[in-house]
C-alpha positions as CSV (number, residue, x, y, z in Angstrom):
1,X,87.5,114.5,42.9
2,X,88.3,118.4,43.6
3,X,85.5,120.5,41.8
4,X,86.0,124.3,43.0
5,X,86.3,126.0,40.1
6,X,89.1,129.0,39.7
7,X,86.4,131.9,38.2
8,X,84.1,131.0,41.1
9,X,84.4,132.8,44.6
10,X,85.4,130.0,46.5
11,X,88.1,129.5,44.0
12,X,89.0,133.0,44.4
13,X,89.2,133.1,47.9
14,X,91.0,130.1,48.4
15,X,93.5,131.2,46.3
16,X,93.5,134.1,48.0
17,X,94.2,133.0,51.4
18,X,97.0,130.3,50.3
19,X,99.0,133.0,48.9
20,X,98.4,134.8,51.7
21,X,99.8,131.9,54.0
22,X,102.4,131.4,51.7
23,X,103.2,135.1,51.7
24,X,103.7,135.7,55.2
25,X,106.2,133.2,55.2
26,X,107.8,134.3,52.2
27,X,108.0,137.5,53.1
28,X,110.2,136.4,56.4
29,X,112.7,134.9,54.6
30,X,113.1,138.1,52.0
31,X,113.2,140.8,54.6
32,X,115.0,139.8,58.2
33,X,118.4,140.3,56.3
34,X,117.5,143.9,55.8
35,X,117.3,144.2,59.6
36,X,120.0,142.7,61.0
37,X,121.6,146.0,61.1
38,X,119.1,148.0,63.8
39,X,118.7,144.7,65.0
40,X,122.3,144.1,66.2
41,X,122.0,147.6,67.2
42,X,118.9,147.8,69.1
43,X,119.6,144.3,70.7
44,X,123.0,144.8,71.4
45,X,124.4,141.3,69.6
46,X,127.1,140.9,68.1
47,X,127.9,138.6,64.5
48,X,127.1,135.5,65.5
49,X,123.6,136.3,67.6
50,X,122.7,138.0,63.6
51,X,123.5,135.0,62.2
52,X,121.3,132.9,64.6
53,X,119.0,135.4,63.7
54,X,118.4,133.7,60.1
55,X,119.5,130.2,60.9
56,X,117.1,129.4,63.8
57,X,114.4,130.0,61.4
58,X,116.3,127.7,58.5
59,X,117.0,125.1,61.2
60,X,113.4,124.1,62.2
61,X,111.7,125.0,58.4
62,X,114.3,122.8,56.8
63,X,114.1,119.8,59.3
64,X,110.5,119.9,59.6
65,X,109.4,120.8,56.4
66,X,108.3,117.3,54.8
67,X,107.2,116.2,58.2
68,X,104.6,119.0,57.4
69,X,103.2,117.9,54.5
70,X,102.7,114.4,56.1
71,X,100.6,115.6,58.7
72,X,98.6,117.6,56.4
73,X,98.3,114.2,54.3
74,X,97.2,112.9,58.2
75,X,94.9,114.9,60.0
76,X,93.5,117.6,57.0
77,X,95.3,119.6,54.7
78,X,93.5,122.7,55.9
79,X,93.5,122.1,59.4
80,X,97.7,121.9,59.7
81,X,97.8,125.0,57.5
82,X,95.7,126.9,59.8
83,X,97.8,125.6,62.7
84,X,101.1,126.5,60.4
85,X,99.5,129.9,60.0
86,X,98.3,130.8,63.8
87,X,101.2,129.4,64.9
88,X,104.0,131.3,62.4
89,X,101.9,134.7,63.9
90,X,102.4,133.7,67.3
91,X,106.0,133.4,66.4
92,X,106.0,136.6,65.0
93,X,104.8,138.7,67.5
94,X,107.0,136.7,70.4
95,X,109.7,137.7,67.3
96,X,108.2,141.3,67.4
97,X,108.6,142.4,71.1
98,X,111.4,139.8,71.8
99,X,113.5,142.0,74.9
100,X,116.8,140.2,74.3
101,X,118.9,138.1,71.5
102,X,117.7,135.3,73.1
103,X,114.0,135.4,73.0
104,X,114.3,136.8,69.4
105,X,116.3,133.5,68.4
106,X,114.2,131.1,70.4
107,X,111.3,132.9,68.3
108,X,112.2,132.1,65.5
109,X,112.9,128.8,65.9
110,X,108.9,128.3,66.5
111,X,108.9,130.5,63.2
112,X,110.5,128.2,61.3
113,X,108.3,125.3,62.9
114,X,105.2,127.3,61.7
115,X,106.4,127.9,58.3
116,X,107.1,123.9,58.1
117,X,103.3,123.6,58.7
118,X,102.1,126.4,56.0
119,X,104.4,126.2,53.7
120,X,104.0,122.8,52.0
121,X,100.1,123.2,53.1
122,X,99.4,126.2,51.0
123,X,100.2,124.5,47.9
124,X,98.5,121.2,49.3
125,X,95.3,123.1,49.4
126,X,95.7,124.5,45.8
127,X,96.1,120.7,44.6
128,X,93.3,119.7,46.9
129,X,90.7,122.3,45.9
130,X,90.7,123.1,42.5
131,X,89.4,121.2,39.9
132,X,92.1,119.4,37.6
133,X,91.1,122.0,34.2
134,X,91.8,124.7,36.6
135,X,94.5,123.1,38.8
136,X,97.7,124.2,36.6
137,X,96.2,127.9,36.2
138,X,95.8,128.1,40.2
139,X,98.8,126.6,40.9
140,X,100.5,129.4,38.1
141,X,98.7,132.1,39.8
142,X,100.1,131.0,43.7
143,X,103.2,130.9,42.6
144,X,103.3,134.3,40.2
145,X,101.5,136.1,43.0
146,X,104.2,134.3,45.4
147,X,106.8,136.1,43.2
148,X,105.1,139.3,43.5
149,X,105.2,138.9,47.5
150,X,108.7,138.1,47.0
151,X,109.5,141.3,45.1
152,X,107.9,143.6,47.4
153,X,109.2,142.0,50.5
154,X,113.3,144.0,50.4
155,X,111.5,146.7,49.7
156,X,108.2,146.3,53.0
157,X,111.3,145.0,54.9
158,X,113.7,148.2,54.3
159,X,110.4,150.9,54.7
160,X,109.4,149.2,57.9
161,X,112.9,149.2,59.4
162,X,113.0,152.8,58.5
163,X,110.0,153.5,59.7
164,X,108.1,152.0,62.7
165,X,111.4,150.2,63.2
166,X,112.9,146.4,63.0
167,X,110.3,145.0,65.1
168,X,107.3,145.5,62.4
169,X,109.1,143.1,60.0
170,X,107.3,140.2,62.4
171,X,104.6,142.0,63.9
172,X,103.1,142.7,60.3
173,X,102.6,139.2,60.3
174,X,99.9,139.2,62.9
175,X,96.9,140.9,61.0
176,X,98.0,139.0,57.9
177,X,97.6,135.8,60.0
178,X,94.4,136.8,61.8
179,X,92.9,137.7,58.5
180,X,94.4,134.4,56.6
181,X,92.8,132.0,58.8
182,X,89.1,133.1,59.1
183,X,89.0,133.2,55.1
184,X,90.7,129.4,55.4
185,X,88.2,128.1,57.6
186,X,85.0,129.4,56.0
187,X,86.1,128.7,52.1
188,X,88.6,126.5,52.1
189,X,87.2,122.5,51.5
190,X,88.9,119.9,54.1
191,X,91.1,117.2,52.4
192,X,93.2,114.4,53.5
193,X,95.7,112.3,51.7
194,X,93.0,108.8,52.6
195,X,93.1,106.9,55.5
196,X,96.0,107.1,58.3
197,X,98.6,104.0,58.1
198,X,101.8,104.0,59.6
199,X,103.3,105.9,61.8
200,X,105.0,109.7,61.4
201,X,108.9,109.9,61.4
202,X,109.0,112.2,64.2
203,X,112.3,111.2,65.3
204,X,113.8,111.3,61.6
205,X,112.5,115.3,61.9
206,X,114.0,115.7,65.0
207,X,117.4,114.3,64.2
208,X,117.7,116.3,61.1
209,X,116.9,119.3,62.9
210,X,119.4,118.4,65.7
211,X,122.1,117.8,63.1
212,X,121.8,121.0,61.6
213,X,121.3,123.0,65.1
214,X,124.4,121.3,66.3
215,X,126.4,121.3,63.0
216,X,125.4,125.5,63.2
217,X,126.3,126.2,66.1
218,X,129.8,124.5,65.8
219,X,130.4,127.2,62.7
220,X,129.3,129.7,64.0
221,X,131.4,129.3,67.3
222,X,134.2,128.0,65.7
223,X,136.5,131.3,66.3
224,X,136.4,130.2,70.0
225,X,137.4,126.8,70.2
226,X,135.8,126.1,73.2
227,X,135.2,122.5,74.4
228,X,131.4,123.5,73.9
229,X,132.0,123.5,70.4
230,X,133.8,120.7,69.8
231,X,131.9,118.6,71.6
232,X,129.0,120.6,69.6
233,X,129.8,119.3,66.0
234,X,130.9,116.1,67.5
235,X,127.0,115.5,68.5
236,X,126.0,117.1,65.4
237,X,128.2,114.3,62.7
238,X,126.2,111.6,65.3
239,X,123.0,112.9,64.5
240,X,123.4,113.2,61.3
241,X,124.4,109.3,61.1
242,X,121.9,109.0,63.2
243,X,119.4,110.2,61.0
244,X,120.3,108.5,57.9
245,X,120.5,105.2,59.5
246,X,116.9,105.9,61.1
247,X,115.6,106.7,57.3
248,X,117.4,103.5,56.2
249,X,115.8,101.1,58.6
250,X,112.3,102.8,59.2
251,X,109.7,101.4,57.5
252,X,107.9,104.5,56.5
253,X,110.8,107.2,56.6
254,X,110.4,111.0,56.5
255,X,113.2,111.0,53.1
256,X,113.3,107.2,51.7
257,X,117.2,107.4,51.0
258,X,116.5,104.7,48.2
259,X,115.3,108.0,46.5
260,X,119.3,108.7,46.1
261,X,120.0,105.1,43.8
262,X,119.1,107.7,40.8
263,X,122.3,109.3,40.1
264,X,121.2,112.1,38.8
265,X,118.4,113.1,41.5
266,X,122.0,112.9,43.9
267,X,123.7,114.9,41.5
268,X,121.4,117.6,40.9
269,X,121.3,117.9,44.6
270,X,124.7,118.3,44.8
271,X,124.3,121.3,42.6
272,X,121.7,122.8,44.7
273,X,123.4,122.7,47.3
274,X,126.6,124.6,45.9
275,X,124.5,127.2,44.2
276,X,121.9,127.9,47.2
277,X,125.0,127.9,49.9
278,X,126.1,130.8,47.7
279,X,122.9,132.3,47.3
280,X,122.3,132.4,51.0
281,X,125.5,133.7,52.4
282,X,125.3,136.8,49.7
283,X,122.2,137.9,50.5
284,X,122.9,137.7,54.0
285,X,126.2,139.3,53.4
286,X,125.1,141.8,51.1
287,X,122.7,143.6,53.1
288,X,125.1,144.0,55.4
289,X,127.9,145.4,53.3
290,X,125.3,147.7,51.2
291,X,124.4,149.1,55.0
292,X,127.5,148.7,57.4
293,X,129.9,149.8,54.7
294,X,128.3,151.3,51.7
295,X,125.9,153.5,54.3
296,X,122.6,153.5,52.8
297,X,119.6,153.4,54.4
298,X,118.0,150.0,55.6
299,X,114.8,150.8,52.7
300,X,117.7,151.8,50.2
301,X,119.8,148.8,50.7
302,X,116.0,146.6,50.7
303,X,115.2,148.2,47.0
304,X,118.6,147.7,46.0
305,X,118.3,144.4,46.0
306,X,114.9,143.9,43.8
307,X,116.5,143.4,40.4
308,X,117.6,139.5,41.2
309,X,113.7,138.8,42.3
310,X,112.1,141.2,39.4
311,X,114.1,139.0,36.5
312,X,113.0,136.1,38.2
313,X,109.6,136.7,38.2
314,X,109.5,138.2,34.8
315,X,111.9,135.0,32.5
316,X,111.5,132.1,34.8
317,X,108.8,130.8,32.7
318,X,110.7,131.8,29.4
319,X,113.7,129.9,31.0
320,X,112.1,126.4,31.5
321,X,110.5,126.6,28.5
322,X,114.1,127.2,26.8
323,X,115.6,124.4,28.9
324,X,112.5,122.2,27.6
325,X,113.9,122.3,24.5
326,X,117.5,122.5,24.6
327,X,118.0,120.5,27.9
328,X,118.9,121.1,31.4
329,X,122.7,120.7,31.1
330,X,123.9,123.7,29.2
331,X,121.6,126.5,31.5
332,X,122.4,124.6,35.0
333,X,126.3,125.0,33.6
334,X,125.9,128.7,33.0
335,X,123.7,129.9,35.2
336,X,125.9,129.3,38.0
337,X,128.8,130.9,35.7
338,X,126.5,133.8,35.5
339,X,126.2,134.2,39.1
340,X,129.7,133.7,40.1
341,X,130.7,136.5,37.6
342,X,127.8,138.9,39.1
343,X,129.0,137.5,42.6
344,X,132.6,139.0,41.5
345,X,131.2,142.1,40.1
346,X,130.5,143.0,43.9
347,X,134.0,143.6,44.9
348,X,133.2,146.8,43.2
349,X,131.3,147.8,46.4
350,X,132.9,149.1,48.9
351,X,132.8,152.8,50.6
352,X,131.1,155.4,48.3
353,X,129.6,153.0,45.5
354,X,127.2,153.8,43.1
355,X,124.3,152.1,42.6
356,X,124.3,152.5,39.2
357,X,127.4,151.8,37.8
358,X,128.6,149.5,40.5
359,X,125.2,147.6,42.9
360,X,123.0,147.3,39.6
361,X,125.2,145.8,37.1
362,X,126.4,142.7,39.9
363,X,122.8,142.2,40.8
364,X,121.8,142.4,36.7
365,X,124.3,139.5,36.3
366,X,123.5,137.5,39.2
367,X,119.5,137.8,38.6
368,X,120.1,136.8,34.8
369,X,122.3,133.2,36.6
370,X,119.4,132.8,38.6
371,X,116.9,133.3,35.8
372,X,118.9,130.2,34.1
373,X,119.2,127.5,36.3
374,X,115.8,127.7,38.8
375,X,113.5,126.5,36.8
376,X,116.0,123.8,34.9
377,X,117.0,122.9,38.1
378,X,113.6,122.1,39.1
379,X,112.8,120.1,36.2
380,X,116.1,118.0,36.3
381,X,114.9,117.4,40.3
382,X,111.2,115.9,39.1
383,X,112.1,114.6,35.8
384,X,115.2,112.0,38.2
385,X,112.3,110.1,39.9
386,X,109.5,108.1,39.0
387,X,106.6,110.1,38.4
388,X,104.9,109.0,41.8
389,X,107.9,110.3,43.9
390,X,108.3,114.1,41.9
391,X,106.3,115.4,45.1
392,X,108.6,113.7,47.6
393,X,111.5,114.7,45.3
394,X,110.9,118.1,44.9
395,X,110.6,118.2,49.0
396,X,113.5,117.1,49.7
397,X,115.2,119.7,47.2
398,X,113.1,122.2,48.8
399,X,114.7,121.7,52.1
400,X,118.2,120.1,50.8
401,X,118.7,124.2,49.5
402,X,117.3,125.6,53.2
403,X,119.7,123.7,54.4
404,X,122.9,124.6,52.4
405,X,121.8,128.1,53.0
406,X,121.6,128.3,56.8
407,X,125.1,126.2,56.7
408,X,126.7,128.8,54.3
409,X,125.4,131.7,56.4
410,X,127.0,130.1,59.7
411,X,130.3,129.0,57.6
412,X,130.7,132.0,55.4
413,X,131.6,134.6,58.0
414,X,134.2,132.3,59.6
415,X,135.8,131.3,56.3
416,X,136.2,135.0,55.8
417,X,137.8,136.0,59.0
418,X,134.5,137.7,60.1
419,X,135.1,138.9,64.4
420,X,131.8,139.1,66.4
421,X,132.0,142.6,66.0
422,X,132.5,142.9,62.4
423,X,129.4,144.7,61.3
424,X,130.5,147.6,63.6
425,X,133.6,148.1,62.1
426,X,132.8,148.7,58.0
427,X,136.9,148.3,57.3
428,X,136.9,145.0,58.5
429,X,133.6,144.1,57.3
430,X,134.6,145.3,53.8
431,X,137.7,142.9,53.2
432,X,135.8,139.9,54.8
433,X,133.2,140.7,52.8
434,X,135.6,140.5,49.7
435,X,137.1,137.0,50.8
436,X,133.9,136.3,51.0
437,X,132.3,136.7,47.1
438,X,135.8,135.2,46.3
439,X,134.3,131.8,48.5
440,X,130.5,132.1,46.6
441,X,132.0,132.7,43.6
442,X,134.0,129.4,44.1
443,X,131.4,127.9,45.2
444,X,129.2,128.7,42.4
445,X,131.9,127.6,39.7
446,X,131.5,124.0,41.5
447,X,127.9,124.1,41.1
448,X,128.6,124.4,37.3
449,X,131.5,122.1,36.9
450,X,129.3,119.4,38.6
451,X,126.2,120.2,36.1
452,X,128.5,120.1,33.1
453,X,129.6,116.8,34.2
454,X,126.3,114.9,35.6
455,X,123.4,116.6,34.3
456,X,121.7,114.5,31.5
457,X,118.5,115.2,29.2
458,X,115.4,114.0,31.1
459,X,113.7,110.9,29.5
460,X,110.2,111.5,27.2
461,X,107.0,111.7,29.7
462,X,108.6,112.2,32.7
463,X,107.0,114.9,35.5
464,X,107.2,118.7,34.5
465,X,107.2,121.6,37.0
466,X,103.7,123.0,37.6
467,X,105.5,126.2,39.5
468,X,106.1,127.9,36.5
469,X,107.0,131.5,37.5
470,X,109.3,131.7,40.8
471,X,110.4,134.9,42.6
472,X,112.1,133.4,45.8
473,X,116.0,134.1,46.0
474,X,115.8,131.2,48.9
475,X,114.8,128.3,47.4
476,X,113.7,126.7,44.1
477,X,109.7,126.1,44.1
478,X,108.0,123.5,45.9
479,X,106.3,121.2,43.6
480,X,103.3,119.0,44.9
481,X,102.7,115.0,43.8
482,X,99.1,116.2,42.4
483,X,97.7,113.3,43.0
484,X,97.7,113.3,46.8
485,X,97.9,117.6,47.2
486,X,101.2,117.5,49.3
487,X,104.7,117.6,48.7
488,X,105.2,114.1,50.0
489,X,104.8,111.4,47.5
């Protein structure tokens, strides 16, 4: 039985360095789209080296994420999240004085791989440690101060780009690491999820991960058809069969795809995966535009951006408690309205826009969509399962979103006509970006459609979110089965 008390010091510090972990990761996926720019500059690369930018990071943290909280589960909660963490800052600085496109993509790749290690083990520790009176105020308090980090990061990311230049955006990551795992080590308690049985679904992780690297690169090539990329999403479709038919007949798979017979854990991941493809390819697009075409500086174009995470943080709570009473149906059907409208509302910007009267109003809308279908979203996701798979649920949500987001950042530029040199050219960029909202706002209006016509009440009793207050863009929280610490059920 955990019995570290929140008021005590070990409490605080464990806290402490879980949303540090947490954090560091966090921060990464908030603050490399304000960078592309200098990035592609600096680097020389072109469109589709940006993208790979973001998506080798997506590629690894989605594929490997609930293999992560498995071997936490395995060989010690706080052990793998000190790996996760050592290893993400190792990443970083390889990121950090990366001399080409190459070694930069490569980098964060191992990122990614890191983050799939600290991520689900930060929370892990939170359910591990604290006692079970103080476990839901912890767990409130990781994922407000999570918000916070969230918040800041457009804003760290745009001044550090700015300032000491592109490259800080990883290498801050190296004192916060070096700082994060001493404090683990010395105050955190060791847990386990029992005794080992069974073997690890290594080659489930690495066929997911193949599918999506494959299934990536395809997109993102697909302007050349070249025989490369053909044969590229060829081998990509046979991983993915691959990988569901080696979750079907493995005895102890990474994603049980028996979770799936409840109709309405499918469908709510269906709407996921609409609303976080759209959510990814803006904010990746949007950066872009606010900089390439609109001209502002990497820090303006970074704190332009914070109204969609400061909503969040401030009325998610309010909006799963409104969804508790009312239901999930009626916000995850207008949420996603609300973001498609904000999503249109950025046609507005184009050469000479105001943030004020054109940037604020969009992001006001969009952050207000957001605000009503997170945390509804979340509970429809636990409240589909049996109460002993919400952790494994919420895991494969977790990653199900990653996933639609790297694809949408890898699809979106090609629907839109998007060259390799586009972000050099802010004419160009400007109508693809256009065709572009059009394709998010359609894809949003999907999200909603589905919702309105598969989203159901939740039954009395079932699991409720213990992530009450979310600030992440990304992804929708990570929820952990409490009775085992990890996000694996």
């Amino acid at each position: 039985m955990p019995d570290v008390r929140l008021a005590s010091p070990q409490g605080r510090w464990i806290l402490f360095t879980t949303v540090l972990g947490s954090g560091m990761a966090l921060l990464d996926s908030t603050v490399v789209n304000i960078a592309l720019p200098r990035i592609g500059e600096d680097l020389d690369a072109d469109l589709a080296a940006l993208q790979w930018t973001v998506n080798a990071y997506l590629v690894t943290l989605a594929g490997l994420i609930l293999l992560g909280g498995a071997l936490g589960d395995r060989f010690g909660r706080r052990r793998v999240f000190v790996v996760g963490v050592l290893w993400f800052a190792a990443a970083s600085l390889l990121c950090g004085i990366a001399p080409n496109e190459g070694v930069l993509i490569a980098a964060r790749a191992l990122q990614g791989a890191g983050g799939a290690l600290l991520t689900p083990g930060s929370l892990a520790l939170i359910q591990a440690s604290f006692h079970p009176d103080d476990r839901g105020r912890a767990v409130g308090l990781w994922s407000g101060f999570g918000g916070i980090g969230a918040a800041v990061g457009p804003f760290l990311g745009g001044w550090l780009v700015d300032g000491p230049g592109w490259r800080w955006v990883f290498l801050i990551n190296v004192p916060l690491a070096l700082l994060c795992a001493p404090v683990a080590l010395r105050h955190v308690p060791e847990s386990s999820g029992g005794p080992a049985k069974g073997r690890f679904d290594v080659l489930g992780a690495v066929l997911g991960a193949v599918a999506l690297a494959l299934v990536t690169y395809a997109l993102i090539g697909a302007g050349d058809g070249s025989l490369l990329v053909v044969v590229s999403a060829v081998a990509g479709l046979a991983a993915a069969v691959g990988f569901v038919l080696v979750e079907k007949r493995r005895p102890g798979p990474m994603m049980p795809l028996e979770i799936f017979a409840s109709r309405q854990f499918s469908a709510v991941n269906g709407v996921t995966l609409c609303v976080y493809a759209a959510f990814g390819g803006f904010f990746f697009l949007a950066a872009l535009q606010l900089q390439v075409v609109v001209g502002w500086s990497a820090l303006a174009a970074g704190t332009a951006l914070l109204p969609t995470t400061a909503l969040m943080l401030l009325l998610s709570a309010r909006s799963g408690e409104l969804a508790d009473r009312i239901g999930p149906r009626l916000p995850l059907t207008a949420g996603p309205l609300l973001c498609a409208a904000g999503v249109l509302m950025m046609l507005r910007v184009g050469p000479g826009a105001s943030y004020a009267a054109d940037v604020l109003p969009a992001l006001l809308v969009l952050g207000l969509g957001m605000v009503a279908l997170v945390a509804p979203l979340t509970a429809s996701v636990l409240a589909s399962v049996d109460v002993a798979r919400a952790g494994l649920a919420s895991g494969v949500n977790n990653a199900a979103a990653r996933a639609a987001g790297l694809l949408a950042v890898a699809a979106l530029p090609l629907l839109a006509g998007m060259g390799p040199e586009a972000f050099r050219q802010p004419d160009r960029f400007d109508a693809a970006f256009d065709r572009a909202m059009l394709l998010c706002a359609g894809i949003l209006v999907i999200g909603a459609l589905l919702a309105a016509a598969t989203v159901r009440r939740p039954a009395p009793g079932c699991r409720r979110p213990e992530c009450r207050t979310h600030g992440s863009v990304a992804v929708p929280p990570l929820e952990a089965d409490p009775r085992r610490g990890s996000g694996i059920a």
